[in-house]
N, C-alpha and C positions, 0 to 999 in steps of 0.2 A: 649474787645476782640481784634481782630486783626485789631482794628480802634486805636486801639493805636500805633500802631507797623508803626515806622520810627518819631512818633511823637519826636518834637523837646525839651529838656528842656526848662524852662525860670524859671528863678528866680521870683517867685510870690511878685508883687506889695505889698506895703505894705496897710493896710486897717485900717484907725483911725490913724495912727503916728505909728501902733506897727505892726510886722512881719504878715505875712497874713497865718492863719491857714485853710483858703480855698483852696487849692491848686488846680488850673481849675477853679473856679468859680472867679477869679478876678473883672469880669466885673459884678458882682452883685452889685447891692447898699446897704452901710453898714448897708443902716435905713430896708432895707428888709427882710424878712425870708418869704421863701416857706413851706409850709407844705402839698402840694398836690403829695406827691410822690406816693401814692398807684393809682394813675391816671397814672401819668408820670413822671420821674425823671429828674429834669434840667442836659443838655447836657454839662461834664468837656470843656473847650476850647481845651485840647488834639482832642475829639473826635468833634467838632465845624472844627475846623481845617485840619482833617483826612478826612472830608466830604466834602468842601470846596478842597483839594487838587482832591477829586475824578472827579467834575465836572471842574475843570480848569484844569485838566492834563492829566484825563484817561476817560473821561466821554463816555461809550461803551458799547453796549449789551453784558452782559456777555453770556457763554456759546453757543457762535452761533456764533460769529465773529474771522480769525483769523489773523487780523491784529496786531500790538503792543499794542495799546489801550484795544481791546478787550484782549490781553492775559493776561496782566497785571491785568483786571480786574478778572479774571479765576483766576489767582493767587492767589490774594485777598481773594475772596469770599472761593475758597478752603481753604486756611487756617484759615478764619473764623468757616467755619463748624467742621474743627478737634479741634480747640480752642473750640468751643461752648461745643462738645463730653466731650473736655479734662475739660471743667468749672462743666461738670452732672458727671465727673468719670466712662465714657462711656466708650467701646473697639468700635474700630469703626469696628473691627471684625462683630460685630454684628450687628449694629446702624447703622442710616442714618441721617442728620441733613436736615431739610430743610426750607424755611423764608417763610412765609405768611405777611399777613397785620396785623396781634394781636393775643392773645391768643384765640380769640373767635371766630376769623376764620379759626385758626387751631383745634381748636375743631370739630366746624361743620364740615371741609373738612374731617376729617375721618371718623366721625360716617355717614356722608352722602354719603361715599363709602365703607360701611360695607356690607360684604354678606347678602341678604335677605336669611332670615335662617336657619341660621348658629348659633345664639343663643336663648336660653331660655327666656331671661331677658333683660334688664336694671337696673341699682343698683345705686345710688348715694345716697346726704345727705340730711338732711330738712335745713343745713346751709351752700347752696354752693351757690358761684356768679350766677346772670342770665348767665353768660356765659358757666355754666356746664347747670345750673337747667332748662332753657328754652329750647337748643336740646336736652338733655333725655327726657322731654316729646315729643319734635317733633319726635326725633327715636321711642318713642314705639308706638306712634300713627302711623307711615310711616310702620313700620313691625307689626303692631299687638300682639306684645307683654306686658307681666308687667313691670311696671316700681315701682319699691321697692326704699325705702327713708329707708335709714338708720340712728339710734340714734348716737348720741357720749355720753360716762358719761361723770362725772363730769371732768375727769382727761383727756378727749377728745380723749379719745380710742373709736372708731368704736364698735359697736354692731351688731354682727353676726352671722350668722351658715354658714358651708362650704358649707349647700344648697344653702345660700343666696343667691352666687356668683358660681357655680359651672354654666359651660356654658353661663356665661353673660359677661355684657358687664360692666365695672364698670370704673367709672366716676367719680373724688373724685379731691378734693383740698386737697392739702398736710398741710395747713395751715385752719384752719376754719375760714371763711367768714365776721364772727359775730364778734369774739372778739378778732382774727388772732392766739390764739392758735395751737400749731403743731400740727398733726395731729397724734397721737400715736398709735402704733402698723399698720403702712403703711408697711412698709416691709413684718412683716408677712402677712397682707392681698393680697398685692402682690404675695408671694410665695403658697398662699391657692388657692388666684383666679387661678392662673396657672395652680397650679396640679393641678385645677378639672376641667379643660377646656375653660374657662374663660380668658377675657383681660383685663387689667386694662388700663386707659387712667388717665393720673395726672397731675390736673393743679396747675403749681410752679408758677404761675405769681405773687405772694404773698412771697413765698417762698424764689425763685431765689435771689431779693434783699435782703432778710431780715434773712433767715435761711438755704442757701443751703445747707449742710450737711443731710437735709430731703433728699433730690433729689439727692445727693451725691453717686455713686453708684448704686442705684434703681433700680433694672431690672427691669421696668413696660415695659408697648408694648409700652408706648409712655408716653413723659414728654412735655408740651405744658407750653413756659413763654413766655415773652413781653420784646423786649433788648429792650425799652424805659421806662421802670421803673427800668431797671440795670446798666442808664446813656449812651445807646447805641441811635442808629438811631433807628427810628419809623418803627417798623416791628418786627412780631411775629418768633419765634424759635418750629420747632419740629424736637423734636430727637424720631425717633422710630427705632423699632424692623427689621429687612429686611422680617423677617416672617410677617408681617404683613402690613410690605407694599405689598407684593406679594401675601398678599388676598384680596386686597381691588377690588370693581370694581368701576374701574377709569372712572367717568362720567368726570371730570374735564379735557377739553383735552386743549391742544395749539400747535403750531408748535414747540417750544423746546423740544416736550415732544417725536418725534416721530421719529424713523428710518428710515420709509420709507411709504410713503403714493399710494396707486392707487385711480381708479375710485371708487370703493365702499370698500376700507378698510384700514387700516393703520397697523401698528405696534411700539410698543413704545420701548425706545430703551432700555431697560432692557427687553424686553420679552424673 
């Protein structure tokens, strides 16, 4: 994303005697091969570089400070977020981009600021990552609710009824788990859960690298991936809905988060 942006060319070193088809990965060793990307994707030296220029040239609290340093770094991160939008085919009309520490903290950070109820259910897969499949169970155990596991066939289309998901809260991997198959007919389930009053939450962290075009688009309330498996810095991406950030109740407070605080109250600066 916008860690690339001002990076410099370099004509890639050659690897063996012959032209180097790595382009960013120079400094690997020829005898080596990675194959842990579904963990974490090795960092191009464009983006090695982009982060390295951060801490020697602009290293600043963003959003709070408003010296040079700090504004540069505002710069930055902003146009990160509408790059992130513009990578899911988001309007940012609608959408909010914001960075956690993984996809599994941005999971939990929403469902752990969901209205107590406000839905019927919980709905996810019997083949999603612990990072869907362990807080759907802590959500419906925390509100009292069901919590429904849904099938995929053979062809890894969802099995459902519009009851299933009507007022819940639905939790899904765009990609399945098991055998990384797409996840087929997302969209429609998306556009079901909605009309019957229902949120969908999608985690692309599988996805993102590997098939965006799932996530492409999407209107879910929220798409949750991981830019260090899409070759970015170590830290989680959500893009949600602004409806739904404006339901959530925000137990998660800090000083950036507020416009003005007294003796016993605050206010956040979107209120």
């Amino acid at each position: 994303m916008s860690l690339f942006k001002n990076a410099k060319k370099t004509t890639p070193a050659p690897l063996g005697g012959a032209a180097s088809d790595r382009y960013g990965f120079e400094y690997l060793p020829a005898d080596q091969v990675y194959f842990d990307s579904a963990c974490q994707t090795l960092r191009p030296q464009p983006v090695i570089d982009a982060m390295a220029r951060h801490f020697t040239t602009h290293n600043a609290c963003g959003e709070r400070v408003k010296y040079a340093w700090g504004r540069q770094v505002d710069d930055v991160v902003s146009a990160t977020r509408a790059q992130a939008l513009k990578f899911l085919g988001l309007p940012a009309k609608h959408y909010t981009t914001a960075f956690t520490l993984n996809t599994t903290y941005g999971v939990n950070l929403l469902l752990g600021q969901l209205p107590a109820g406000r839905y019927s259910r919980i709905v996810t897969t019997h083949t999603e990552h612990n990072s869907v499949f362990l807080p759907t169970i802590a959500f419906a155990k925390r509100h009292g609710v069901p919590r429904l596991l849904l099938d995929r066939s053979s062809d890894g289309a969802l099995q459902y009824s519009v009851g299933d998901v009507a007022d819940a809260v639905v939790v899904i991997s765009a990609m399945n788990n098991v055998d990384g198959a797409p996840t087929q007919g997302l969209r429609e389930l998306v556009a079901a859960t909605r009309q019957a009053g229902g949120i969908v939450i999608v985690d692309g962290a599988q996805a993102a690298p590997h098939q965006v075009d799932l996530l492409h688009g999407l209107e879910a309330d929220a798409i949750v991936f991981s830019a260090h498996k899409v070759y970015g810095a170590s830290l989680g991406v959500v893009a949600a809905r602004h409806e739904l950030l404006q339901s959530l109740e925000i137990n998660f407070i800090g000083g950036g988060q507020v416009a003005t605080v007294s003796e016993q109250d605050f206010c956040l600066i979107d209120d």
